[in-house]
BAKERO-708816 format. One record per residue (C-alpha): residue in three letters; x, z, y. Coordinates in pm, whole numbers, padded with zeros to 5 digits, always signed. Layout:
% BAKERO-708816
alaXZY
...
% end
This chain:
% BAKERO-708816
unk+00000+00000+00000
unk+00275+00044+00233
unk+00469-00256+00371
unk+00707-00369+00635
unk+00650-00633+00854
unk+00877-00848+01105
unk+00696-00879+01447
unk+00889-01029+01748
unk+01232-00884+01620
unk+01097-00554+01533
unk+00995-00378+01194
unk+00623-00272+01157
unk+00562-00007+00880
unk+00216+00000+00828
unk-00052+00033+00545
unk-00382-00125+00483
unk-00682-00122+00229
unk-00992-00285+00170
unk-01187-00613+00273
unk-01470-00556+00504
unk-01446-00616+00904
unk-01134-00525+01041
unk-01008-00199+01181
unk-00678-00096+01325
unk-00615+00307+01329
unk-00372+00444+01594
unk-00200+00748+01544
unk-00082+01026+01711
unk+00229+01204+01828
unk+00180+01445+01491
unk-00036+01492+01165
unk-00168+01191+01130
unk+00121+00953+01065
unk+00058+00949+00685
unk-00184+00742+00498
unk-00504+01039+00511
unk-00767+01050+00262
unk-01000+00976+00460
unk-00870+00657+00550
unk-00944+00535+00183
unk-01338+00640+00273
unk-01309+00383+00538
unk-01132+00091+00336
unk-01511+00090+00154
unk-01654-00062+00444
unk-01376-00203+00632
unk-01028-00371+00646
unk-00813-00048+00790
unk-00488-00106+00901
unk-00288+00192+01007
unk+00055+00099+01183
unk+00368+00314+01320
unk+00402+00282+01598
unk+00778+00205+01751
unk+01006+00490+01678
unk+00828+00603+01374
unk+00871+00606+01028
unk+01031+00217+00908
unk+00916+00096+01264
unk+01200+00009+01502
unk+01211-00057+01847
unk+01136+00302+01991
unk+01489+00312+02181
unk+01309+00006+02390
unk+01002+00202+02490
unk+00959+00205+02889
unk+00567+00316+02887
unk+00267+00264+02732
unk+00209-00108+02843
unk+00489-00184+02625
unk+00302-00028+02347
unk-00017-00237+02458
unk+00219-00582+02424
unk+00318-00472+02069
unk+00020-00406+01920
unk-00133-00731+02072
unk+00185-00900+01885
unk+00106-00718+01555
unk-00324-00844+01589
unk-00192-01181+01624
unk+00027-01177+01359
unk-00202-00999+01115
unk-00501-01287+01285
unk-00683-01041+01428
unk-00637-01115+01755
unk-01009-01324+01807
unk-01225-01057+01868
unk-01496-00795+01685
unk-01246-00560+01612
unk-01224-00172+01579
unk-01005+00022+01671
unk-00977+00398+01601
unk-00691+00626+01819
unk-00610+00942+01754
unk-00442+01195+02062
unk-00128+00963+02176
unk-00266+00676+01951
unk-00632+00735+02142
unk-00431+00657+02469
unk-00281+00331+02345
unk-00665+00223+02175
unk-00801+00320+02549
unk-00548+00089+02759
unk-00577-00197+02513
unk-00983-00232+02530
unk-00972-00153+02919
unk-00689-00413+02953
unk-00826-00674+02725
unk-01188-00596+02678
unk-01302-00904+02467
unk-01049-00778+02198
unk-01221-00511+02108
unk-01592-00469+01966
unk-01610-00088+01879
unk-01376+00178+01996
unk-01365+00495+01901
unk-01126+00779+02051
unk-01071+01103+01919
unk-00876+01384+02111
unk-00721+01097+02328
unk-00402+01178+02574
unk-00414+00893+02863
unk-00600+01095+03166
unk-00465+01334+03388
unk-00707+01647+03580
unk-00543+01860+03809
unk-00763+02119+03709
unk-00664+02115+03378
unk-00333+01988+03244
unk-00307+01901+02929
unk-00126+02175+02734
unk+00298+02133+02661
unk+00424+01994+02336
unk+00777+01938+02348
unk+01014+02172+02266
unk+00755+02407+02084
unk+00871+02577+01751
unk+00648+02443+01457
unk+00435+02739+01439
unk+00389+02678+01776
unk+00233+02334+01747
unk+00073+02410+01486
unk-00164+02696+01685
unk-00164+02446+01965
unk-00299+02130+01758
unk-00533+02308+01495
unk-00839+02533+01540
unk-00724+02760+01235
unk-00441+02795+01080
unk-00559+02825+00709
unk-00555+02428+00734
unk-00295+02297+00470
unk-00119+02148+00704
unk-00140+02393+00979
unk-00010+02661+00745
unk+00315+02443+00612
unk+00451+02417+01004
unk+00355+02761+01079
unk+00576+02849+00767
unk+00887+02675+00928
unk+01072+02954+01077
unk+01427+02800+01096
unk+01371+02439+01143
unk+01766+02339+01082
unk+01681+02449+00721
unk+01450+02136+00691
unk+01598+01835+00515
unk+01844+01623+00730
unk+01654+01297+00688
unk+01356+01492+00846
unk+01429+01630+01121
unk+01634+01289+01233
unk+01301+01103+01107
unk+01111+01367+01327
unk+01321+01329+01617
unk+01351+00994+01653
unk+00942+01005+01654
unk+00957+01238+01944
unk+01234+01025+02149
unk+00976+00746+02125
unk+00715+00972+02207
unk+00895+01051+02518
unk+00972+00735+02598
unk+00610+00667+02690
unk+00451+01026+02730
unk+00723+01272+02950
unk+00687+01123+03315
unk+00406+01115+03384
unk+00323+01320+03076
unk+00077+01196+02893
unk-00116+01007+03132
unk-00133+00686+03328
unk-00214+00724+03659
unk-00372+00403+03668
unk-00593+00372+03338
unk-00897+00566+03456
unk-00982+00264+03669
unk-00956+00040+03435
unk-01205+00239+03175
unk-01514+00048+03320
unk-01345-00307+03236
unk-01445-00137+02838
unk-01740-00359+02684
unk-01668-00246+02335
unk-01915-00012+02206
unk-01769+00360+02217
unk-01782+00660+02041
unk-01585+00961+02197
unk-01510+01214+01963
unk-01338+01526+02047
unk-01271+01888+01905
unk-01494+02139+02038
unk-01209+02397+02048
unk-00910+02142+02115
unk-00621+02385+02297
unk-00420+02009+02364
unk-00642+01818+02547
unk-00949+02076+02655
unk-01290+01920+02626
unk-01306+01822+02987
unk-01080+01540+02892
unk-01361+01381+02648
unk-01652+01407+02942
unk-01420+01229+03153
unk-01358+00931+02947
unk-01744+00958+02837
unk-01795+00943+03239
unk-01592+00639+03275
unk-01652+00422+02998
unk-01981+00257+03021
unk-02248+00358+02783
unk-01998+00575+02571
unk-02172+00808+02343
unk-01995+01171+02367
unk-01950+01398+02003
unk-01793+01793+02050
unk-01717+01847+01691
unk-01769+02239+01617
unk-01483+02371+01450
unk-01205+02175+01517
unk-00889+02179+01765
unk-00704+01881+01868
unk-00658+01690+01526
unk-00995+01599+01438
unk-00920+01382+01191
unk-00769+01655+01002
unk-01025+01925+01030
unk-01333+01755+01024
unk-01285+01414+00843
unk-01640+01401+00784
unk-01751+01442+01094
unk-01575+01138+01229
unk-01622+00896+00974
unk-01992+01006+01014
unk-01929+00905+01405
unk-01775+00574+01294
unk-02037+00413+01045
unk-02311+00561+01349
unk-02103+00364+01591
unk-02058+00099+01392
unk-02389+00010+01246
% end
């Protein structure tokens, strides 16, 4: 299921399953970068496609990051290779990935046919910065991104208490993720100052989906974007912090065949 792909000089790592209508999944910064089970749900009613981005896992090319637009350009490159590229397509982001999903339908907006973000970076309120995530210890991020820490995943970071006693391929895997991260998401952090005026240019249908408890991006974030993007239908999932996806799988894919159908 996994494979790596040339596109425009650069190695795409991605996976894929089933046959339906297509859908491209975006990632995040952390968690989600692994083929989830939940993903397999999906590949019963669509074609899911779920790429790293530059930086991350097998895919090159994060040392060339200079902002999210170039992350827009790439994954344009990787729909037209993969013939995606005409239109009626989904597109799922997660947090970081959410931001990327968001600038890509506001930017090209006859791309993209259903749009769903969940937990998605990309805004900025004064009010309310988004919480910080570099530097933090694992136990750390992992009581910043979850809503409880008896999550599997949750409980194996908050069990790393010396992280130089993680394997070596790891933590240069893991830190070459967050040097591409950074690339794009330190200055400004984890925002672009120009997207929310692009949101109206959206026309796909969208489904905003958001963690009821989310300690990363606070709630206010997901009435914003459900303020800006026309006709966007808002979810607060109960019980949940910032990775959805992770928590309350059911939830969203229950979001996703209602947006969908």
């Amino acid at each position: 299921m996994t494979e790596k792909i040339m596109v425009c000089g650069e190695t795409v790592e991605l996976r894929r399953k089933g046959s339906g209508a297509p859908l491209l999944y975006l990632h995040g910064g952390i968690g989600d970068t692994d083929w989830l089970p939940v993903f397999d749900d999906w590949a019963s009613r669509f074609s899911v496609v779920q790429a790293l981005h530059p930086g991350f896992g097998g895919s090159t090319g994060g040392e060339k990051l200079d902002g999210v637009e170039d992350l827009v350009f790439h994954y344009l490159d990787l729909l037209a290779h993969l013939g995606w590229d005409q239109g009626a397509l989904t597109i799922v982001g997660a947090s970081f990935g959410g931001w990327i999903a968001a600038e890509i339908a506001a930017r090209y907006p006859k791309l993209v046919s259903h749009l769903m973000l969940v937990g998605a970076a990309g805004l900025w309120i004064d009010d309310s910065p988004p919480a910080e995530l570099f530097g933090r210890e694992p136990r750390e991020l992992a009581a910043l991104l979850f809503h409880k820490l008896d999550h599997p995943v949750a409980a194996m970071m908050a069990a790393v208490t010396d992280v130089a006693s993680l394997p070596e391929d790891l933590i240069l895997q893991q830190f070459k993720a967050m040097e591409a991260l950074a690339r794009v998401a330190w200055n400004p952090y984890f925002h672009d100052p120009k997207l929310e005026r692009l949101l109206p240019r959206v026309r796909a249908k969208t489904a905003i989906v958001w963690g009821a408890e989310d300690r990363f991006f606070p709630p206010v974030y997901a009435q914003r974007y459900a303020s800006a993007i026309p006709s966007a239908q808002l979810c607060l999932v109960e019980g949940a912090g910032h990775l959805v996806l992770l928590e309350r799988p059911e939830e969203v894919t229950r979001q996703l065949i209602k947006l969908t159908t």
